[in-house]
C-alpha positions, 0 to 999 in steps of 0.5 A: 146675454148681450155682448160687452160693448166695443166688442165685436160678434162672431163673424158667420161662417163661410158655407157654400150657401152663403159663398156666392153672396160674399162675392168672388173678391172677398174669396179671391182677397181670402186665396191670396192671403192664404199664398195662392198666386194671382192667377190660381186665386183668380181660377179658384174662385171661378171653379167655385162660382161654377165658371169653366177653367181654361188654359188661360188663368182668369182675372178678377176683372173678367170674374166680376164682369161674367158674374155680373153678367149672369146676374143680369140673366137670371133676373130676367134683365138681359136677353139672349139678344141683347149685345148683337149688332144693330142690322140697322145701323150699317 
């Protein structure tokens, strides 16, 4: 059976499988709407995109940046020495 038209499907739920493809600013949107402050939301999604907590609550900035970063390592892009200074250049 096909649903009515100009309605809209059942979005999937949220599962630990498929929370890290939904990215860490659709968790962070949801924590906040939820009443977390920015800092909490913010180190909420990191714990759960397994990233380690410090004293200093992270942003969603630097969140998407190490994530992207690590993206880039899993898939073989970026090597353990890319990003050191060129010896050569001095």
């Amino acid at each position: 059976m096909t649903p009515p038209r100009g309605r809209r499907g059942r979005r999937p739920a949220t599962t630990p499988e498929n929370r890290r493809a939904a990215g860490p600013a659709v968790t962070y949107r949801q924590l906040i709407t939820r009443g977390f402050a920015s800092g909490e939301a913010a180190n909420l999604t990191a714990y759960l995109h397994r990233l380690p907590i410090a004293d200093e609550p992270w942003t969603l900035r630097q969140l998407n940046a190490v994530l992207f970063l690590q993206s880039l390592r899993e898939r073989g892009r970026f090597g353990v020495s890319d990003g050191d200074p060129d010896e050569d250049a001095a």
